[in-house]
N, C-alpha and C positions, 0 to 999 in steps of 0.2 A: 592548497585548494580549499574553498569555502563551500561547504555544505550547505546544503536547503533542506532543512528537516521539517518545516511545513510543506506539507500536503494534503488538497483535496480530493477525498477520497468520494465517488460516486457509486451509489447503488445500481447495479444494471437491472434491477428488480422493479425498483418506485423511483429510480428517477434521483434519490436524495444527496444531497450533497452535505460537507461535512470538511471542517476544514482539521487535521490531526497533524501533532507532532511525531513524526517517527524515532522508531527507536532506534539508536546506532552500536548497542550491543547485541540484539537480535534480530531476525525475520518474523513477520509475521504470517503467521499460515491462517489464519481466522481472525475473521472479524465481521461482529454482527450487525448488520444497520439497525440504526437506532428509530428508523421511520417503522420497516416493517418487517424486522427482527430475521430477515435472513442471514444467514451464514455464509460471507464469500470465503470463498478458496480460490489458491493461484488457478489461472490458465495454464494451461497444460505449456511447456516450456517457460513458464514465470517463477521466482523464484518465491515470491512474495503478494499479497493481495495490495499492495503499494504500485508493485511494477505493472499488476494487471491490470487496478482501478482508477489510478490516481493520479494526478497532473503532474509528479518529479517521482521519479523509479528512489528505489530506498537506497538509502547511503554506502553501501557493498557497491551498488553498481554505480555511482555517480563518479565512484572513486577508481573505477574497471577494476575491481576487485571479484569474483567469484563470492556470489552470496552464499548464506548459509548451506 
């Protein structure tokens, strides 16, 4: 199976978009936009701000794997 480790990641804050490589030995629990420096955290049932913000869920679950 071929992975997509590019993702655009959107701020539900300002709107920003951002396009990031993810990482495929960890989850991401934070991450600050870089437009107006908030702090996303998952959604409540997301394992990652990837799965909650971003156009391709993180590589744990692409794989149906059980994320971090």
């Amino acid at each position: 199976m071929n992975l997509t480790l590019q993702s655009i990641i959107t701020c539900p804050a300002c709107g920003h978009k951002k396009e990031e490589t993810m990482p495929t030995s960890a989850c991401e629990f934070f991450y600050e936009c870089e437009n107006c420096k908030k702090v996303l955290k998952p959604k409540q049932g997301h394992c990652c701000v990837y799965c909650s913000y971003a156009t391709v869920p993180c590589p744990p679950i692409q794989e149906n794997k059980s994320c971090c």
